[in-house]
C-alpha positions in Angstrom: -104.2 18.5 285.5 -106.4 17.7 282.2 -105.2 14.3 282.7 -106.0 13.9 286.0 -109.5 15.0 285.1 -109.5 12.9 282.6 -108.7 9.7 284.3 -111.2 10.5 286.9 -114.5 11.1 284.8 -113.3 7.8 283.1 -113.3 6.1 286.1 -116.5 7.8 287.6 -118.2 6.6 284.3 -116.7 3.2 284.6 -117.9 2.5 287.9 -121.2 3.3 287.6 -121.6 1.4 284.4 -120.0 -2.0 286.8 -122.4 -1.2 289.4 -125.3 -0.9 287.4 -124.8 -3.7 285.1 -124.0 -5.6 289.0 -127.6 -4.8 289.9 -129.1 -5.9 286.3 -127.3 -9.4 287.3 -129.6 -9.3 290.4 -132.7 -8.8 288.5 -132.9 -5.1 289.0 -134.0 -3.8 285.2 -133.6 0.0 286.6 -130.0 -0.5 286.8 -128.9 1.8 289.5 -125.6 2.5 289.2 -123.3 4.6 291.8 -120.2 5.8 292.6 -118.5 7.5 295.6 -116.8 11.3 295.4 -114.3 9.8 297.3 -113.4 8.0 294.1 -112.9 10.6 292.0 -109.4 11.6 293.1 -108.9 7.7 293.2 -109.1 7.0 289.6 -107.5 10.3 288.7 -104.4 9.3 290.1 -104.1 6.7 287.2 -101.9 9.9 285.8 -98.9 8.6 288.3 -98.8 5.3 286.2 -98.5 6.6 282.9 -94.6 6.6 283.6 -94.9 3.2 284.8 -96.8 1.8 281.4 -93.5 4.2 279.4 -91.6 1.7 281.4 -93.4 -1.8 280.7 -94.2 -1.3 277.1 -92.3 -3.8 275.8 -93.3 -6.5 277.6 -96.0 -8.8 276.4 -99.7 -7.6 277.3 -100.6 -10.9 279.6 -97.1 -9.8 281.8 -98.4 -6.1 281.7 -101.7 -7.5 282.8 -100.3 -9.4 285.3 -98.8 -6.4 286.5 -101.4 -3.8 286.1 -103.5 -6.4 288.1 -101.2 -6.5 291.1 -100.9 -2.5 290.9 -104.3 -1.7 290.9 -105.3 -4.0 293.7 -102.3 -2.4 296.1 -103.5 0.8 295.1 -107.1 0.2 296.0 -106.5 -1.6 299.2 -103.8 1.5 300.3 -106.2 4.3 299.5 -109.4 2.3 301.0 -106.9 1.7 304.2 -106.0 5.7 304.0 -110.3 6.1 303.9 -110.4 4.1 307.0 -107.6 5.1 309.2 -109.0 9.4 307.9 -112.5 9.1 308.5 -113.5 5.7 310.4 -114.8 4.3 307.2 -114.6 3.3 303.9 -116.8 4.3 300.9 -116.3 0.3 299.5 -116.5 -2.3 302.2 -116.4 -6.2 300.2 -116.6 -8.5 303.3 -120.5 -9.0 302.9 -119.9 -9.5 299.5 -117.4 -12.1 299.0 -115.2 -14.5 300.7 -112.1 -13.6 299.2 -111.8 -10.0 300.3 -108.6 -9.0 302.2 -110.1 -6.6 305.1 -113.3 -5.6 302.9 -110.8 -3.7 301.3 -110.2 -5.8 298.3 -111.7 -8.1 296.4 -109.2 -11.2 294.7 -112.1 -12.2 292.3 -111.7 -9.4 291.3 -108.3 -9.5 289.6 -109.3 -10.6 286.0 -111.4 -6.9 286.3 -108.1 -5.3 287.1 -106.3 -6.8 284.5 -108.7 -6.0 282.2 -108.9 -2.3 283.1 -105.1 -2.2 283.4 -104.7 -3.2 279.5 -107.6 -0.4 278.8 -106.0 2.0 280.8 -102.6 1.4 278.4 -104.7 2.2 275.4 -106.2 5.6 276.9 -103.4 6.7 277.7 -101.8 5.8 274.1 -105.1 8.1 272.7 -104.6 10.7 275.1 -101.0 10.8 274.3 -101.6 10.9 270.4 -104.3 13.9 270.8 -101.5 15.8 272.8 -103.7 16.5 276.0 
């Protein structure tokens, strides 16, 4: 449970430091940054991949990004399709945003972000692991 906790502050924090520094690139200096509730049991399920990262250690970091990339962007399409199909809605909708959204649900520019937070997501969970939470 700690972990789950965890992993959702972390990705709370995450987002509204994206979104605001998002709003900075489009000249807003009060840098409103948000995120959705919605979200928080979102990123605390990162606690489910821990086993997976056990499994892919050994692997070199640009295959495990690779892979993290492709995980996180299921993940976000299958819980933004679950949003949907629950409540008529989704907190996130990316087809005003970009052209290369699949159903407003993801983004595919955005796959160098997931890699990225895939590989940072390895090394919290090596920290969390070596302070025995």
């Amino acid at each position: 449970m700690t972990r789950f906790l965890i992993y959702g502050i972390l990705g709370w924090a995450m987002e509204v430091m994206w979104t605001g520094l998002g709003a900075l690139m489009l000249g807003n200096l009060l840098l409103p940054g948000f995120t959705y509730l919605w979200m928080f049991p979102i990123y605390g399920a990162a606690v489910f991949l821990e086993p997976l990262h056990d499994r892919i250690r050994m692997y070199p970091w640009y295959i495990r990004g690779i892979f993290w990339a492709g995980v996180i962007i299921c993940f976000e399409y299958l819980t933004g399709w679950l949003l949907y199909s629950l409540l008529g809605s989704c907190p996130w909708d990316y087809s005003r945003s970009t052209p290369y959204h699949v159903n407003g649900l993801i983004r595919l520019d955005y796959l160098p972000v997931w890699f990225v937070v895939g590989l940072l997501f390895e090394k919290i969970h090596l920290f969390i692991d070596r302070i025995n939470v």
